[in-house]
C-alpha positions as CSV (number, residue, x, y, z in Angstrom):
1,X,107.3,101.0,-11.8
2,X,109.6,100.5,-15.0
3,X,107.7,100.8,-18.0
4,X,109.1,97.5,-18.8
5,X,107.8,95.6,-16.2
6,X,104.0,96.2,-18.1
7,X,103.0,94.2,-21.6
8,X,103.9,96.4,-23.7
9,X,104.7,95.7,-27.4
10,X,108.5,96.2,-27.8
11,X,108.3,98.6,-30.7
12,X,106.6,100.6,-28.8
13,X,109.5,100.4,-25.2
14,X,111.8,101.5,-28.2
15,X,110.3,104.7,-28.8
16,X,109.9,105.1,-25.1
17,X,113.9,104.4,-25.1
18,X,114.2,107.2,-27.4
19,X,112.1,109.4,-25.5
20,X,114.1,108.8,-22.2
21,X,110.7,107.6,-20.3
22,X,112.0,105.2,-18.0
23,X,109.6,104.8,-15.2
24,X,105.8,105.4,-15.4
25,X,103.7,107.6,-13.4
26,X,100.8,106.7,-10.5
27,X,98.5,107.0,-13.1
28,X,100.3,105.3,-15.8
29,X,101.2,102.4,-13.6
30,X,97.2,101.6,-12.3
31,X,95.5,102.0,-15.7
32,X,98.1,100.7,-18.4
33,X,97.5,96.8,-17.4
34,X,93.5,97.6,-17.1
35,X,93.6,98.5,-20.3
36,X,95.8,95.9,-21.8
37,X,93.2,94.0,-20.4
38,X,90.6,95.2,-22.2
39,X,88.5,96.5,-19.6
40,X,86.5,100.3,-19.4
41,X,88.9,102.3,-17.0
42,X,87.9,105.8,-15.2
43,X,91.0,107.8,-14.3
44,X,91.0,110.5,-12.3
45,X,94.1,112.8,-11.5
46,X,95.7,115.9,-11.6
47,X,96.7,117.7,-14.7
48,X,100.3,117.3,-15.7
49,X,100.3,113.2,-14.3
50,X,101.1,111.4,-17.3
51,X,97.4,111.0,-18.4
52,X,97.5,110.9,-22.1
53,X,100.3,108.0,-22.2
54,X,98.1,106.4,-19.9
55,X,95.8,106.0,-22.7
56,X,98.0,106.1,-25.7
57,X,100.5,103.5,-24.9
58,X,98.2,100.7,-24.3
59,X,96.3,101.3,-27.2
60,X,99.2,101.9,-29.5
61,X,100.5,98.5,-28.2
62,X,97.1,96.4,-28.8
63,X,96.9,97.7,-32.6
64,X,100.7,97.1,-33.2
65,X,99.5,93.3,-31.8
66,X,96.8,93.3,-34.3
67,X,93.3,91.6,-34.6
68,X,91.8,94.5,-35.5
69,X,90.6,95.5,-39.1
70,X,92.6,97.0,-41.7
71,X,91.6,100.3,-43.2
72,X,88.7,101.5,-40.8
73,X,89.2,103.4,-37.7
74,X,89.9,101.7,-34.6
75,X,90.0,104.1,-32.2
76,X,88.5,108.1,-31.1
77,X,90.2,110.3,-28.8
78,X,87.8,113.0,-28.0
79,X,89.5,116.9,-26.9
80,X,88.4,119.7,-25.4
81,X,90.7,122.2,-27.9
82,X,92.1,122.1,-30.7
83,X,95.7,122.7,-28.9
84,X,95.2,119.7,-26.9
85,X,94.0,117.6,-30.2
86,X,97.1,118.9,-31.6
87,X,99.1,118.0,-28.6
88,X,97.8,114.6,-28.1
89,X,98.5,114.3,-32.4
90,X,102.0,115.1,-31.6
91,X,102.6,112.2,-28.9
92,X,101.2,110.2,-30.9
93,X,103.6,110.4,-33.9
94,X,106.5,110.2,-31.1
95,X,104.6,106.4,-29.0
96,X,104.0,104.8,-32.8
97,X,107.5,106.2,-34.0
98,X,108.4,102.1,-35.2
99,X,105.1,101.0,-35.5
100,X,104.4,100.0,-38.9
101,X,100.8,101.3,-40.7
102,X,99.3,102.5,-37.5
103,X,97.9,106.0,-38.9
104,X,96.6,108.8,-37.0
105,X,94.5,112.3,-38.3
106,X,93.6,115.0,-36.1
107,X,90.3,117.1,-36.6
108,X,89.3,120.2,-35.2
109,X,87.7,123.3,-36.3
110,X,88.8,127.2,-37.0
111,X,90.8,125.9,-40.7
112,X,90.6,126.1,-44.0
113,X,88.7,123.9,-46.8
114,X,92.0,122.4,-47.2
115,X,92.2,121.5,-44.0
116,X,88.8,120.1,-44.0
117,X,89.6,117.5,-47.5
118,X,92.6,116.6,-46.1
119,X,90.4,115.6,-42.6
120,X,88.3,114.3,-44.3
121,X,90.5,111.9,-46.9
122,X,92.4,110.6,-43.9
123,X,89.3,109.2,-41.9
124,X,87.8,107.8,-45.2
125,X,91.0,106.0,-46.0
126,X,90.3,104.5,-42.3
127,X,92.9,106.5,-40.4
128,X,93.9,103.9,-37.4
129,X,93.3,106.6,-34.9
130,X,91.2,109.7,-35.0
131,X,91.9,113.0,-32.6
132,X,89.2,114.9,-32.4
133,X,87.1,117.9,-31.0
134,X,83.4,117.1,-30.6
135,X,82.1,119.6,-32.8
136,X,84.3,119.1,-35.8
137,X,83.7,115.5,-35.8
138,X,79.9,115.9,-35.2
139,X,80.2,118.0,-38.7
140,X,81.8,115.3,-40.1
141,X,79.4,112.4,-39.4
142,X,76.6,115.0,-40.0
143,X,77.7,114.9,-43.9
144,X,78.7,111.3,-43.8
145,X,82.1,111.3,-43.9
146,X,83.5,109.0,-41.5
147,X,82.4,105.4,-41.0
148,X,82.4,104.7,-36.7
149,X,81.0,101.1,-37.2
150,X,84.4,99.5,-36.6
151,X,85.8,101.5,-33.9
152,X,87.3,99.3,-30.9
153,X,88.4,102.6,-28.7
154,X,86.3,105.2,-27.5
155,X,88.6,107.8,-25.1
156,X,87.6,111.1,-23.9
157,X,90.6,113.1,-22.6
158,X,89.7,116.6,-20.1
159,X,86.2,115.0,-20.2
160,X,85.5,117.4,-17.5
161,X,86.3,120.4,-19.3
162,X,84.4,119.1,-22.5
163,X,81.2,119.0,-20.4
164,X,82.0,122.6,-19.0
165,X,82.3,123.7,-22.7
166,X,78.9,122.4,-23.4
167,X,79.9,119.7,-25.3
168,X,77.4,117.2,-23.7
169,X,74.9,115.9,-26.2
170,X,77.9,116.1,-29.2
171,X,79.9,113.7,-26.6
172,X,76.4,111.5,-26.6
173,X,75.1,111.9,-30.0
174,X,79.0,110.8,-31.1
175,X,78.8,108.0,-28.8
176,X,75.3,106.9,-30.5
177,X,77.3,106.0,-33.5
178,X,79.5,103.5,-32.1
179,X,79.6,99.8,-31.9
180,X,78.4,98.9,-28.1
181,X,81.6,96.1,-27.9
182,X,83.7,98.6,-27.8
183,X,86.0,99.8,-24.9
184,X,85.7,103.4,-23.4
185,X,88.2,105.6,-21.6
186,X,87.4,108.8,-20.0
187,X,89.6,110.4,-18.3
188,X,89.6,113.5,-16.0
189,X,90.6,116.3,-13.6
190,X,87.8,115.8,-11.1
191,X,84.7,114.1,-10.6
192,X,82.2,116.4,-10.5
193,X,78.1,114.7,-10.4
194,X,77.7,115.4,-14.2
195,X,80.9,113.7,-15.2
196,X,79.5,110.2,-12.5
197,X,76.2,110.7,-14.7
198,X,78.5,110.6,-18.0
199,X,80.2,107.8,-17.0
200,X,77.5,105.6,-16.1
201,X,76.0,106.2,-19.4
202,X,78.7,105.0,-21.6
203,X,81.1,103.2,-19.5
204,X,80.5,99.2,-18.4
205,X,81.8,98.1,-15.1
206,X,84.7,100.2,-15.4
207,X,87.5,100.0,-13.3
208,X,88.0,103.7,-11.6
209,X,91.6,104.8,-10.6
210,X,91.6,108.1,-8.0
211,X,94.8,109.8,-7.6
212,X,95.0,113.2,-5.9
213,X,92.0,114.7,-7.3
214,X,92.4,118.2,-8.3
215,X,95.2,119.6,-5.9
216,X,98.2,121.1,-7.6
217,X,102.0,119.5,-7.9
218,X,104.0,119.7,-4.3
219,X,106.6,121.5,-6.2
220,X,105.0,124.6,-7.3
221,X,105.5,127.5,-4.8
222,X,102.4,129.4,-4.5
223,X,102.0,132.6,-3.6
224,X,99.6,135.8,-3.9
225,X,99.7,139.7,-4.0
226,X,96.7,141.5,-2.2
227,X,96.3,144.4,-4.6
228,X,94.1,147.0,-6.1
229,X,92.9,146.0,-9.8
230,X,94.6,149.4,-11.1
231,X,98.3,148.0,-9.1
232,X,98.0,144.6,-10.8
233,X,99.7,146.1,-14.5
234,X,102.3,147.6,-12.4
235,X,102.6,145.2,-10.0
236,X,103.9,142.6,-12.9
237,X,105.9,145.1,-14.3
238,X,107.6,145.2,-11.2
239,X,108.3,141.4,-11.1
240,X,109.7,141.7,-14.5
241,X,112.4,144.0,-13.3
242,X,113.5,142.5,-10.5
243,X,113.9,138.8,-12.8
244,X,113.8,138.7,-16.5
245,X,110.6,136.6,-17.3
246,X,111.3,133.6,-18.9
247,X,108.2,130.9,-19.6
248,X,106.1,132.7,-18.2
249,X,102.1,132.3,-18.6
250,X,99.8,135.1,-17.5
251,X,96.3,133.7,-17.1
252,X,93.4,136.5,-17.3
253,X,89.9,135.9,-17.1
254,X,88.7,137.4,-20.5
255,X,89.9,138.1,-23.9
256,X,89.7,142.0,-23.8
257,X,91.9,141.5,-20.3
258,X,94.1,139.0,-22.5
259,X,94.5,141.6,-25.6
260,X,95.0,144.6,-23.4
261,X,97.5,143.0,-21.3
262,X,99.6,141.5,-23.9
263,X,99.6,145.1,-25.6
264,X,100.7,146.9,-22.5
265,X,103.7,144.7,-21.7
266,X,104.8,144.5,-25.7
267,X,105.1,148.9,-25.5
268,X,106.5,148.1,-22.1
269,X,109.6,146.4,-23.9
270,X,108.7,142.7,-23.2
271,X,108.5,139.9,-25.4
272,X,104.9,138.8,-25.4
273,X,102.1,137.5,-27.4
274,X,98.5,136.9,-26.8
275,X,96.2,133.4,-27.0
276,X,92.4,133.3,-27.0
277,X,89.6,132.2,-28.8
278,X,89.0,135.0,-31.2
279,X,92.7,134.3,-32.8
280,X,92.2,132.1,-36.0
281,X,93.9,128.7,-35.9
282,X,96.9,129.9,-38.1
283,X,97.3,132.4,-35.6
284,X,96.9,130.7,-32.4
285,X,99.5,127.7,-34.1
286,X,101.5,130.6,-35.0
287,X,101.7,132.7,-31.3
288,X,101.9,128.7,-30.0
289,X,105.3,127.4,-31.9
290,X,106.8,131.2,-31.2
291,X,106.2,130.4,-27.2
292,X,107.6,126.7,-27.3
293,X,110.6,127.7,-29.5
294,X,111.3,130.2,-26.5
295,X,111.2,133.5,-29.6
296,X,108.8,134.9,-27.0
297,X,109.3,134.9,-22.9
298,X,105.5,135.7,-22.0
299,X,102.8,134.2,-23.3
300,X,99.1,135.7,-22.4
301,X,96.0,133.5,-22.2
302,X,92.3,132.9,-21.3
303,X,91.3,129.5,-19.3
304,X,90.0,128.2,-22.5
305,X,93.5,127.1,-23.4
306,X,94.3,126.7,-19.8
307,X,94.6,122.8,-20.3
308,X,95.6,123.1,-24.4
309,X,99.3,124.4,-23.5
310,X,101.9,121.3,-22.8
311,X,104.7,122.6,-22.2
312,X,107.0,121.0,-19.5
313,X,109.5,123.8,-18.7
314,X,107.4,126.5,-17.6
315,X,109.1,128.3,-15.0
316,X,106.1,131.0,-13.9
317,X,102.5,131.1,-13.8
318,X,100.6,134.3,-12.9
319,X,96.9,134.5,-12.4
320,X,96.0,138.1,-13.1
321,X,92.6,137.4,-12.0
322,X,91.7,134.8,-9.3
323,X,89.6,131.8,-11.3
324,X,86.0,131.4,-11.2
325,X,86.6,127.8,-9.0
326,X,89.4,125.5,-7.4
327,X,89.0,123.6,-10.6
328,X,90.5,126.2,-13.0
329,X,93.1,127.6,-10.0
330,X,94.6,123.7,-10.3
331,X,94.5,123.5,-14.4
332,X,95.8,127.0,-14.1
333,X,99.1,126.5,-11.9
334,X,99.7,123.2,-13.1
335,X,101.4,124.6,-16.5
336,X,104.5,124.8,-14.2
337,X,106.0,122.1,-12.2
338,X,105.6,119.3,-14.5
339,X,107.9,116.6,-15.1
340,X,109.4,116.4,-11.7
341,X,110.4,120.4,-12.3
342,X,109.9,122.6,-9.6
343,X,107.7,126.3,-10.4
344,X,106.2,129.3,-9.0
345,X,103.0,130.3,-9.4
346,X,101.9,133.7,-8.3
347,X,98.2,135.0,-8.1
348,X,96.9,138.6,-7.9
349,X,94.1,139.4,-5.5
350,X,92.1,142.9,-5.3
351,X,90.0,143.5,-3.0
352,X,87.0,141.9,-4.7
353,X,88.0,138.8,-5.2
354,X,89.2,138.0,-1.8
355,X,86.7,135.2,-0.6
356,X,86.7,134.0,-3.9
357,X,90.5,133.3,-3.0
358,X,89.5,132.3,0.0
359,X,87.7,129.5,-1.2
360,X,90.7,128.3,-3.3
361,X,92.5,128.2,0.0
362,X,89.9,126.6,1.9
363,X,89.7,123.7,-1.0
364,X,94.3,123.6,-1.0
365,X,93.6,123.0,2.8
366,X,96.4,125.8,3.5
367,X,96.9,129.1,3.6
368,X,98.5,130.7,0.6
369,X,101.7,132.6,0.9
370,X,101.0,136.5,0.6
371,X,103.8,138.4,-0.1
372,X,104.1,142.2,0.8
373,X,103.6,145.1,-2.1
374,X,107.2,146.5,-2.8
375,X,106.9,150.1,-1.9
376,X,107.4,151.2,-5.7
377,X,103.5,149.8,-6.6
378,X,102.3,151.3,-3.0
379,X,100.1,149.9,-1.0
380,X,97.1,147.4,-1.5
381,X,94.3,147.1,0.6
382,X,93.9,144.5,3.7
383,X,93.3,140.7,3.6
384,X,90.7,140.4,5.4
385,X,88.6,137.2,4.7
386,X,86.2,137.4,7.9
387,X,84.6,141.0,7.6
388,X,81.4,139.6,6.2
389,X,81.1,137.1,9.0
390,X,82.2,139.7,12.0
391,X,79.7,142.5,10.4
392,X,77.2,139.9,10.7
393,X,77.7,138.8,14.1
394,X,77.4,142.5,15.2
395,X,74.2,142.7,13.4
396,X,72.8,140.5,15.3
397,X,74.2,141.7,18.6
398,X,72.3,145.6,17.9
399,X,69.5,143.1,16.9
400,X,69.7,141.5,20.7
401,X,70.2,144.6,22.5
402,X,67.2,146.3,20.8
403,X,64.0,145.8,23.7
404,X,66.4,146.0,26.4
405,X,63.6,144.2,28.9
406,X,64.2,140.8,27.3
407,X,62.1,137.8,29.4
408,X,64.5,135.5,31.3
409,X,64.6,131.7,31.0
410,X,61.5,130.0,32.3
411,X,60.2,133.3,33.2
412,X,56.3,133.3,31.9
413,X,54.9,136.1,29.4
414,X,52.1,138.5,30.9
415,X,48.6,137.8,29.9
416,X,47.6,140.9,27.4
417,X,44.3,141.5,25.7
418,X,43.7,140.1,22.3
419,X,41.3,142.1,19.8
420,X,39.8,140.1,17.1
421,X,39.5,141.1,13.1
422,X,36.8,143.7,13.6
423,X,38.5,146.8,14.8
424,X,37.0,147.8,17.6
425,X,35.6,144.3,19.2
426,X,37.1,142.6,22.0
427,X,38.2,138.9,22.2
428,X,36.9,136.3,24.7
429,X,40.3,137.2,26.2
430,X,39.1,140.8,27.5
431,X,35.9,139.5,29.2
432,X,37.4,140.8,32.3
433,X,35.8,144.2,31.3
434,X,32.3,145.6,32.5
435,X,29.2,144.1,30.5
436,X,28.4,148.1,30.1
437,X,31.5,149.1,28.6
438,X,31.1,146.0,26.1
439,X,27.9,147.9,25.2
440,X,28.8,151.1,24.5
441,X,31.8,150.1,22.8
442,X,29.7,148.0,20.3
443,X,27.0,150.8,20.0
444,X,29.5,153.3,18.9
445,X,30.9,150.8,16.7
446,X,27.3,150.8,14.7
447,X,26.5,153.9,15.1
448,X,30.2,154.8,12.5
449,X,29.1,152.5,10.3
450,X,25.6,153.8,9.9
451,X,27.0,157.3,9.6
452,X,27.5,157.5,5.3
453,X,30.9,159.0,4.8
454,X,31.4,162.3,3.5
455,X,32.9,162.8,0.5
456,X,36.1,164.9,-0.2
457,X,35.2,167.2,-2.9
458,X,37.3,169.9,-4.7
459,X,38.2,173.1,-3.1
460,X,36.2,176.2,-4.2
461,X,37.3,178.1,-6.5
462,X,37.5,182.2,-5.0
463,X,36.2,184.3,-7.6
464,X,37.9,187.2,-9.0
465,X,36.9,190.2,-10.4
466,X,34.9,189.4,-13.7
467,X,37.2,189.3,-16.5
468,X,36.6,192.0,-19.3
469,X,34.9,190.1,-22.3
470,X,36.3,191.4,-25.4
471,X,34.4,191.3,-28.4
472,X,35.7,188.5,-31.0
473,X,38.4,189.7,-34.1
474,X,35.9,189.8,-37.2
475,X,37.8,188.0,-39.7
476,X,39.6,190.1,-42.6
């Protein structure tokens, strides 16, 4: 669908014109006209699909319209990071390019104080449209400095990955403070039961729109290498010299992994720099614009940022470890391919993580491509996915062969003699022995019990010769 077949305000088509978007995506083209409607909308798609214009064009166009009050805010987009605040901020100024006094601020943590007064200024002049992270904003209405009475527009963005985060009873406490006319948007990845509880909490009758939940881009070419952990450094090295890197992402799954990696490819020769959540904003702003501008070919990062980096020609995604679930191996790999591109995306596998990977394969509904070790890194160990469930089944084979004389079908079991809780006294079972030998047997059994026990007492002591008393020291 063109984008101009939908009722969009024609400022906004211009900037879209200048942008070179000409047609919309699936998700775009289902919950644009919902939303022009005015109705709550649940989207749910793939990263990489279009999402945030989804959101941002419609509302951009219904403020540009008006009927909505001057100087207050009108609308809160809610982010998981403060890359994808700032990302989100950034389309933002491109959509509303020609649209005249529709304002925007974005507020998210890990600034300055002049950060914070600038943040703050902007929503108390009513900003039009505020970006922000739970927590910062929380801090904000905590000291009274935003007014939410008025807002019209409630979206959460990666509302998934806000809930993974923890961000939960900030996401409800927020939403506490809003009018209850108002019209929410959440949209996300995939639908897990904590995101349907979310939704039926704040959303009314909302339209849901399901495209392709959670499985990566057709065009990115997946593969894997089955390695040791100590052949994964060398392994990528490897890669590098047989094709320069260039937009690449390396994805590890901590930030010592993240800071040792990035320092072991920089004394290696290549251009790289490090993202995670112990850089301070300045920084991580700073190791961002160097990776967009292309002044650096590698960029190293934790999953944290795995959905804050936008970038649409990233040629190569590595996972250096496999991801905890499906979810983040999607996120993950969906860096590349976007925009129609094609991409690779390669993932390392040692030899613990293999039914983790399994898993991921099991949930792609295909087997991942695994490409052999060059002969320079030497050889990994074997993929072997089914040697829990084979060790398994021959544990319980020993366990059936154990007994050998195993009763056939049907065949009855032999009547043996019960004994009862007293040691010693026969069941009604065993009245097939002698009356007399029931007798003896029970006057035994009394006469033991009348018999006291003897009791173990310490070995004596053989006695030595006398020892030769000497007479005590007399004191001098």
């Amino acid at each position: 669908m063109d984008f101009y077949d939908l009722d969009l305000n024609d400022l906004v088509l211009d900037a879209l014109d200048d942008m070179n978007f000409i047609e919309t995506t699936p998700i775009q083209e289902h919950t644009i006209p919902c939303i022009l409607e005015g109705r709550d909308v649940m989207g749910i798609a793939q990263t990489g699909t279009g999402k945030t214009a989804a959101y941002l064009l419609p509302v951009l166009s219904l403020l540009q319209d008006g009927g909505f009050p001057k100087d207050a805010i009108n609308c809160i987009i809610m982010s998981p990071t403060r890359e994808l605040a700032q990302q989100i901020d950034q389309a933002m100024q491109g959509f509303s390019y020609y649209l005249d006094g529709i304002s925007s601020v974005a507020v998210y943590g890990g600034n300055d104080g002049i950060r914070y007064e600038q943040e703050k200024k902007g929503m108390q002049q009513g900003a039009d449209v505020i970006i922000a992270t739970p927590g910062r904003l929380i801090s904000h209405i905590s000291l009274g400095n935003v007014d939410l009475s008025k807002v019209s527009f409630f979206i959460l963005d990666e509302a998934d990955r806000m809930l993974d985060m923890g961000f939960s009873d900030d996401i409800l406490q927020i939403e506490k403070n809003l009018p209850k006319d108002r019209q929410t948007i959440l949209f996300s990845a995939t639908m897990p039961q904590k995101i349907q509880q979310l939704a039926r909490t704040i959303l009314n009758n909302p339209v849901e729109v399901k495209l392709a939940v959670s499985k990566p881009a057709e065009k990115i070419q997946q593969s894997a290498y089955v390695c040791y952990e100590a052949q994964k450094l060398s392994l990528i090295k490897y890669l590098f010299k047989e094709q320069k890197p260039e937009r690449v992402i390396i994805f590890t799954g901590s930030k010592i992994k993240t800071k040792d990696l990035a320092v072991s490819l920089s004394r290696a020769g290549f251009n790289v720099c490090a993202m995670h959540s112990d850089l301070a904003q300045s920084e991580r702003d700073e190791a961002m614009y160097a990776f967009r501008a292309g002044k650096v070919d590698i960029l190293v990062a934790t999953d944290i940022v795995a959905r804050g980096i936008d970038i649409d020609d990233i040629q190569l995604v590595i996972n250096f470890d496999v991801p905890h679930d499906e979810e983040d191996y999607v996120h993950r790999i969906g860096r590349t391919a976007r925009a129609g591109r094609n991409g690779r995306a390669i993932t390392l596998v040692n030899e613990k993580d293999q039914v983790r990977f399994k898993q991921i394969e099991k949930f792609l509904e295909k087997e991942v491509e695994k490409s052999p070790m060059p002969a320079e890194v030497g050889e990994g160990p074997s993929y072997n996915q089914t040697e829990k469930k084979e060790r398994k089944g021959d544990r319980t084979k020993k366990r059936g062969s154990r007994g050998g004389n195993r009763r056939k079908k049907g065949e009855k079991k032999p009547a043996q003699p019960s004994v009862s809780a007293k040691q010693g006294e026969p069941s009604q079972a065993s009245s097939s022995a002698p009356k007399e030998q029931k007798a003896e047997t029970k006057e035994k059994a009394a006469e033991q019990k009348q018999k006291p026990k003897k009791r173990r007492g310490r070995r004596p002591q053989k006695k030595d010769k006398e020892p030769v008393q000497t007479p005590p020291s007399t004191p001098q």
